[in-house]
TORKENU-33312 format. One record per residue: residue in one letter; x, y, z of N, C-alpha, C in turn. Coordinates in pm, whole numbers, padded with zeros to 5 digits, always signed. Each point is the difference from the previous one (the first is absolute). Layout:
# TORKENU-33312
aXYZXYZXYZ/...
//
This chain:
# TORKENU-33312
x+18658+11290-02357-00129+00019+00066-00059+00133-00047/x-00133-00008-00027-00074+00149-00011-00114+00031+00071/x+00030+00151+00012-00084+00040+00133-00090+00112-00074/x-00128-00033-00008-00113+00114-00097-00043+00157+00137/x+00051+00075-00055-00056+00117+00043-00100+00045-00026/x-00082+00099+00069-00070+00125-00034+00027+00075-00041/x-00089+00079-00093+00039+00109-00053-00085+00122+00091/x+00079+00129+00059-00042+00095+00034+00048+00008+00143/x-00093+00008+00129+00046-00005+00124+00019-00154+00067/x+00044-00067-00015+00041-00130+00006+00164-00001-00059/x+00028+00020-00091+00119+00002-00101+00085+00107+00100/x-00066+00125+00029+00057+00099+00049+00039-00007+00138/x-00026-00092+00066-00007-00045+00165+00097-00145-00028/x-00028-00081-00043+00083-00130-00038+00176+00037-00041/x-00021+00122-00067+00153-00031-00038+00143+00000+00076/x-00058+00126+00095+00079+00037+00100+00005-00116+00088/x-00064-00067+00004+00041-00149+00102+00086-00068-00065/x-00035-00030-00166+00112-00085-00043+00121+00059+00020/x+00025+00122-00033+00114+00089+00049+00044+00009+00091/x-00009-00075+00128+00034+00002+00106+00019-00128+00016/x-00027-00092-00038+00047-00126-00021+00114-00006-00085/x+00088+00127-00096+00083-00029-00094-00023-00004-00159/x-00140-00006+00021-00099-00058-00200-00019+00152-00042/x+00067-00014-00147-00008+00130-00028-00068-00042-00183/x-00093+00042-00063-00036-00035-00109+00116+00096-00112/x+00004-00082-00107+00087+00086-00095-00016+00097-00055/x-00114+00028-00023-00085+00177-00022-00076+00006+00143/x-00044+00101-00011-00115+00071+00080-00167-00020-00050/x-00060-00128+00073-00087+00001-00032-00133+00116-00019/x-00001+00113+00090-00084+00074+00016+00045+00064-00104/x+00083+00015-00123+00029+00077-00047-00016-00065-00194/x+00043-00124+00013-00001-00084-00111-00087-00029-00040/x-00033-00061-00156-00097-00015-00070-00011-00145+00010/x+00111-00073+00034+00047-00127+00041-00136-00117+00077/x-00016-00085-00056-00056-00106+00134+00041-00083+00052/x+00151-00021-00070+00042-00165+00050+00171+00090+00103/x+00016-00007+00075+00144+00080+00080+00085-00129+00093/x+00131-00004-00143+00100-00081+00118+00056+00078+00118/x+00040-00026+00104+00087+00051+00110+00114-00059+00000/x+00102+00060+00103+00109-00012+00055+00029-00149+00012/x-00114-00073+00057-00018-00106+00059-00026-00101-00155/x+00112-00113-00021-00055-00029-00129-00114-00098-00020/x-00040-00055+00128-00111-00094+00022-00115+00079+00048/x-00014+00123-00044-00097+00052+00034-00070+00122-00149/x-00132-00019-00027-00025+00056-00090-00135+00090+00061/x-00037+00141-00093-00129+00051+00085-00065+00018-00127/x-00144-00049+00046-00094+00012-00110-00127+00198+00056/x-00014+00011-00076-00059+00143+00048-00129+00006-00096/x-00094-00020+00066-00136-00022-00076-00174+00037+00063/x-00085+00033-00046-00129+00038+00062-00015-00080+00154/x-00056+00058+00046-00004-00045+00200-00118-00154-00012/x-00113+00056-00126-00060-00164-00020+00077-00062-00020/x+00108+00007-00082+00036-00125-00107+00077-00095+00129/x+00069+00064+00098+00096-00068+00061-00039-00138+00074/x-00165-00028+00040-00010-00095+00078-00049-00130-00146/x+00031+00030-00097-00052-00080-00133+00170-00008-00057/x+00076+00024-00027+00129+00035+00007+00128-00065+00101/x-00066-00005+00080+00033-00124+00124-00027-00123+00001/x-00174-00018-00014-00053-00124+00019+00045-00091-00131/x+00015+00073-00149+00050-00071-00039+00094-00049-00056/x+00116+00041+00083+00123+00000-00035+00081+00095+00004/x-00020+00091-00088+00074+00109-00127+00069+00071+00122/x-00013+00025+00095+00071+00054+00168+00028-00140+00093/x+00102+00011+00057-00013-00055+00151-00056+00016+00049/x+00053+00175+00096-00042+00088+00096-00097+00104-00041/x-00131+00048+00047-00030+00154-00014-00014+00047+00129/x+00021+00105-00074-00085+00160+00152-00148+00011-00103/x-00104-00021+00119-00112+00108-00050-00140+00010+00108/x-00049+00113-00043-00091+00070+00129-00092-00151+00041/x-00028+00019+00113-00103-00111+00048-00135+00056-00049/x-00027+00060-00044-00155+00062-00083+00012-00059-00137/x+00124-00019-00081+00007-00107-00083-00004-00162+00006/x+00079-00045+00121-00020-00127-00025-00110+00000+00073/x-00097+00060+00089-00113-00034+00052-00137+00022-00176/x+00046+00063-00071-00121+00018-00101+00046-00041-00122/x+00121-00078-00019+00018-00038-00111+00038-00152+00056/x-00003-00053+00092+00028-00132+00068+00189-00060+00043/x-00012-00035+00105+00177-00002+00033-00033-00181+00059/x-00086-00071-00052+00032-00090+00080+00059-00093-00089/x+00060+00001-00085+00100-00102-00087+00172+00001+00077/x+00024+00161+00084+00092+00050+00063+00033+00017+00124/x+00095-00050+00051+00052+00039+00133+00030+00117+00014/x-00016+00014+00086-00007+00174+00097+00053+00017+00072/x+00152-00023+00033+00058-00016+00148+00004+00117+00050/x+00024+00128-00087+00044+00116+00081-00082+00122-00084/x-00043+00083+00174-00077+00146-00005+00132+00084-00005/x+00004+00073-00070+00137+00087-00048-00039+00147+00080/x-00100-00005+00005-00061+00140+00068+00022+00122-00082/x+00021+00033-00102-00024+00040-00114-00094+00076-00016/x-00047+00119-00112-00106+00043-00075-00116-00011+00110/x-00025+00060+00107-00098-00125+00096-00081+00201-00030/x-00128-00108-00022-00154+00118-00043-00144-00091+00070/x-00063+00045-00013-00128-00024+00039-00102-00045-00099/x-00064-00102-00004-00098-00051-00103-00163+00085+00089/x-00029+00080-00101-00155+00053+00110-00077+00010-00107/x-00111+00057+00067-00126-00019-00067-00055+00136+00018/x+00018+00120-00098-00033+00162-00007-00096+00036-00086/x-00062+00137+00024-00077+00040-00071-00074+00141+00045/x-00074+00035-00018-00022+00151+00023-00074-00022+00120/x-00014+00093+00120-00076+00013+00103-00152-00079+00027/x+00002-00104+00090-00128-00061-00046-00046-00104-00114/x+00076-00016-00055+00002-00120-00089-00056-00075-00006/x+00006-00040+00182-00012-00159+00008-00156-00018+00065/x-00047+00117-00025-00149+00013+00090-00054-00054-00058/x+00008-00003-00097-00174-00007-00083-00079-00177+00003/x-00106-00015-00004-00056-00110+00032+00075-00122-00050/x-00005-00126+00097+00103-00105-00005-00042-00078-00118/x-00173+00018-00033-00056-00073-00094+00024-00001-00163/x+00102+00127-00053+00052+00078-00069+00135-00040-00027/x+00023-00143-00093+00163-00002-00066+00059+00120-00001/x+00128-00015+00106+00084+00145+00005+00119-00016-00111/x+00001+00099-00087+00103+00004-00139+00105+00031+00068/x+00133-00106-00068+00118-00001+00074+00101+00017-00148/x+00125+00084+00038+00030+00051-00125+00143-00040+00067/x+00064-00108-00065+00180-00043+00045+00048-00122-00113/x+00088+00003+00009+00109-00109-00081+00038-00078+00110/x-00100+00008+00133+00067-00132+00060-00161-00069+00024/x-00003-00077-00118-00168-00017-00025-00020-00139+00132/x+00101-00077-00019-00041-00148+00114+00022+00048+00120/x+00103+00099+00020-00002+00052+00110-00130+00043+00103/x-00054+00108-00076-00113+00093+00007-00121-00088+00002/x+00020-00106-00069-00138-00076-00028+00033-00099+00148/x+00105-00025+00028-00011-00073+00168-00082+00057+00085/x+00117+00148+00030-00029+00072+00055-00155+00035+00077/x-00053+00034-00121-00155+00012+00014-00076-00126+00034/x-00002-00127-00046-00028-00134+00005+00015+00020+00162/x+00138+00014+00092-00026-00020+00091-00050+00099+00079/x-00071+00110-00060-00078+00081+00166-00141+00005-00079/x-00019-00104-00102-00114+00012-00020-00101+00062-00086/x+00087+00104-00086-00014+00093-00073-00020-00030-00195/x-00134-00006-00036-00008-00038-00173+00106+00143-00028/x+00064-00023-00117+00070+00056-00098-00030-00017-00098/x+00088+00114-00111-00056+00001-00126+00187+00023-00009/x+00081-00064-00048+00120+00032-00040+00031+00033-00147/x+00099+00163-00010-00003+00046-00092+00177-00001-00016/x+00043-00074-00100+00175+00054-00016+00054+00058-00080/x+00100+00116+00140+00054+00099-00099+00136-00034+00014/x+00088+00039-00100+00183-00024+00003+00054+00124+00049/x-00068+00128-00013+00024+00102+00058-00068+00120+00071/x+00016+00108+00029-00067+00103+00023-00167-00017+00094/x+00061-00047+00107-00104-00102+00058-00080+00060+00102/x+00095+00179+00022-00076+00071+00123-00113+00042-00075/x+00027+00042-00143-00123+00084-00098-00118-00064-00005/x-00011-00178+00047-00134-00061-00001-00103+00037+00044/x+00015+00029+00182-00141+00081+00063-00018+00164-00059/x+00127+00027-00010-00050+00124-00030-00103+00022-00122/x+00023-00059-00110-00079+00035-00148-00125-00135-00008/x-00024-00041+00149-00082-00097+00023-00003-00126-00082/x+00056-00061-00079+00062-00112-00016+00028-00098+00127/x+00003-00004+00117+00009-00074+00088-00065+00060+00159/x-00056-00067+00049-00011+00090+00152+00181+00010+00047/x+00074-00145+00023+00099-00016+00045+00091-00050-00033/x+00156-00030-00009+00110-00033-00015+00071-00090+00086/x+00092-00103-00058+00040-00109+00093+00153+00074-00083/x+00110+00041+00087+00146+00021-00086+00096-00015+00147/x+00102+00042-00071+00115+00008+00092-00006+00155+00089/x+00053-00006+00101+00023+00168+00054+00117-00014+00093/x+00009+00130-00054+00194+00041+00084-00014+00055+00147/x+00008+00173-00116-00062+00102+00138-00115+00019-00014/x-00069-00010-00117-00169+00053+00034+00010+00132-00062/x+00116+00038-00054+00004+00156-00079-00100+00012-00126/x+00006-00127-00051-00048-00007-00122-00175-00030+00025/x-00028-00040+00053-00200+00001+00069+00009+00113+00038/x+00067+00067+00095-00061+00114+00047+00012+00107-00156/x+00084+00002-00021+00011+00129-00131-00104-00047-00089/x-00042-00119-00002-00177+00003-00068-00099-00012+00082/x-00006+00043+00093-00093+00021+00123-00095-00149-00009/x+00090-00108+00045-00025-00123+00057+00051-00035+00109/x-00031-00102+00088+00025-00003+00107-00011-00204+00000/x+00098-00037+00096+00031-00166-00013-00111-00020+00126/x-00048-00157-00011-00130-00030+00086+00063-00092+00066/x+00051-00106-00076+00040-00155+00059+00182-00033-00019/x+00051-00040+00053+00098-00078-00042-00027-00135-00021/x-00002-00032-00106-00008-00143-00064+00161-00078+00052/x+00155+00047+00009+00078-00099+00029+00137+00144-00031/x+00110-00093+00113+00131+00112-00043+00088-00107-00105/x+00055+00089-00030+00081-00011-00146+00136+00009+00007/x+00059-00129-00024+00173+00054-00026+00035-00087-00126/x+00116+00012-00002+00087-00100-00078+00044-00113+00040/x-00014-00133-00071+00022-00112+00020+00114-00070-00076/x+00094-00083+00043+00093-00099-00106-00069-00089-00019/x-00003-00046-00122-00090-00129-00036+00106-00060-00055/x-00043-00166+00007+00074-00080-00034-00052-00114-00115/x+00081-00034-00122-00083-00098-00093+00026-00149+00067/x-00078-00099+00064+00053-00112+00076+00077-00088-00082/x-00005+00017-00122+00089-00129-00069+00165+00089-00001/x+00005+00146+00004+00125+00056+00007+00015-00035+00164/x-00068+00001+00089+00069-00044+00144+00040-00100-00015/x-00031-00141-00060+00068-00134+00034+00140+00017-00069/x-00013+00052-00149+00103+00002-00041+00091+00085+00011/x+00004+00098+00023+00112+00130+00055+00012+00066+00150/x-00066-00149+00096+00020+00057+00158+00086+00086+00006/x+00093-00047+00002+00151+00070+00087-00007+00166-00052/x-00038-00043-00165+00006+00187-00013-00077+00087+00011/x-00119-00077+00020-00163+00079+00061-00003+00100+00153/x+00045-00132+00061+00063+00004+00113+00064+00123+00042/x+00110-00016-00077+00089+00148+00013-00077+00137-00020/x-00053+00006-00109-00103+00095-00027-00121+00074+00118/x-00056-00142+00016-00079+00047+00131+00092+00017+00086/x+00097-00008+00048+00075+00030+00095+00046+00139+00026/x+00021+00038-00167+00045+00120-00026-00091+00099+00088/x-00105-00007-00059-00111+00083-00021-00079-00003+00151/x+00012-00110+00057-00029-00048+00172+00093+00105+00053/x+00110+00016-00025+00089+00099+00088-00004+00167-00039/x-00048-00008-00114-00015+00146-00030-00112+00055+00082/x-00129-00121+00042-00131+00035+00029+00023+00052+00143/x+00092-00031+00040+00048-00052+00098-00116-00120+00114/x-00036-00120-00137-00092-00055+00056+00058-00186+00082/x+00129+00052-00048+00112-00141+00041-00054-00080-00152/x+00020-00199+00120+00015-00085-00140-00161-00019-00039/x-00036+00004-00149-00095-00028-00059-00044-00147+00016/x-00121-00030-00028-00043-00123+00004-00007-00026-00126/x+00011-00147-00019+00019-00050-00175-00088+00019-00028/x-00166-00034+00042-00166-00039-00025-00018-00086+00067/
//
C-alpha cells in the first residue's frame, strides 16, 4: 500500500503519528533527497511529494492513501476521493487580507484579488456578491497590496505574524483548514482490510476513534 505525503508542515506533523503507530520510514524524510520511502512495515510504502500533486496522485492510482490540506482538495478538486478522516493537522485559516480599508472602495469597481487559490477566491466572492478581477501568484502574496498589484489577497494564515509585519490586516474568513486522509475508491474495494487499519491508525492518534470508510 502507498500513502502520498506532503511536503513541508504536513510531512512534519504526519510523521510522528506514524511513529506512534510503530511506522518508521528507512531514511528521514525531512532530511532526504528521496521521494519514494519503504518502512518498517513491508506493506507499507511513503510517497513524499508537492501538497497539489497528492489529490491527483490518489485519484489516480499512483497512492492509495494521502494526507493533504483541505485548501487543496477544496481548489484542486477531491471529489474522485473519499475523505473519511479530519486528522486535525496543519489547521490555518483561509482569509481574505489586505491593507486597512481595502474593501471600501465602490462595489461597482472589480476588486483585484491576488492568490493561488483562484476557484476558491472566485466562489468566495460569487457568493457575497462581489465582481473580481483574479490575479495568480505561487508566491510572495503579502507584497500584492502593498506595490498595488492587487487591492487584496485570498491565502492561508497561521498567526497573522506575517500580515501584520507588512502592515495588513485579515477581513473575512473564507473557511478553517486542516489535514485530511483521502482515499483512492478503487484502492478501498480492493485493499479494505489494510485501508482500514490505516485509518484506524491515524483515528487513534487523532484521538478521533473509528474512521468512516466514505
Amino acid at each position: 500500500m502507498t500513502l502520498a505525503l506532503s511536503k513541508g508542515r504536513i510531512l512534519e506533523d504526519t510523521l510522528p503519528m506514524l511513529s506512534a503507530a510503530g511506522v518508521t520510514p528507512e531514511e528521514d524524510p525531512l532530511t532526504s533527497r528521496k521521494l519514494v520511502f519503504a518502512t518498517n512495515d513491508p506493506g507499507l510504502r511513503l510517497l513524499v511529494i508537492r501538497a497539489s500533486d497528492v489529490p491527483t496522485f490518489v485519484a489516480y492510482g499512483a497512492a492509495d492513501v494521502g494526507v493533504a490540506g483541505k485548501d487543496v482538495l477544496v481548489e484542486h478538486g477531491g471529489r474522485d476521493l473519499y475523505e473519511p478522516l479530519d486528522l486535525g493537522i496543519a489547521r490555518c485559516r483561509m482569509m481574505v487580507a489586505g491593507l486597512p480599508g481595502a474593501l471600501d472602495g465602490p462595489a461597482s469597481r472589480p476588486l483585484r484579488v491576488a492568490t493561488k487559490y483562484v476557484e476558491t477566491a472566485r466562489a468566495h466572492f460569487a457568493r457575497v456578491g462581489r465582481q473580481v478581477e483574479i490575479i495568480k501568484l505561487y508566491g510572495s502574496m503579502e507584497l500584492a497590496p502593498i506595490v498595488g498589484l492587487a487591492d487584496v489577497i485570498v491565502d492561508l494564515v497561521d498567526t497573522g505574524n506575517t500580515l501584520r509585519a507588512n502592515g495588513l490586516e485579515a477581513f473575512t474568513e473564507i473557511d478553517t483548514i486542516s489535514s485530511r486522509l483521502v482515499v483512492n475508491k478503487a484502492s478501498m474495494k480492493m485493499k479494505h482490510a489494510a485501508i482500514q487499519r490505516l485509518l484506524a491508525t491515524f483515528a487513534t492518534a487523532t484521538g478521533g476513534g473509528d474512521a468512516a470508510a466514505g
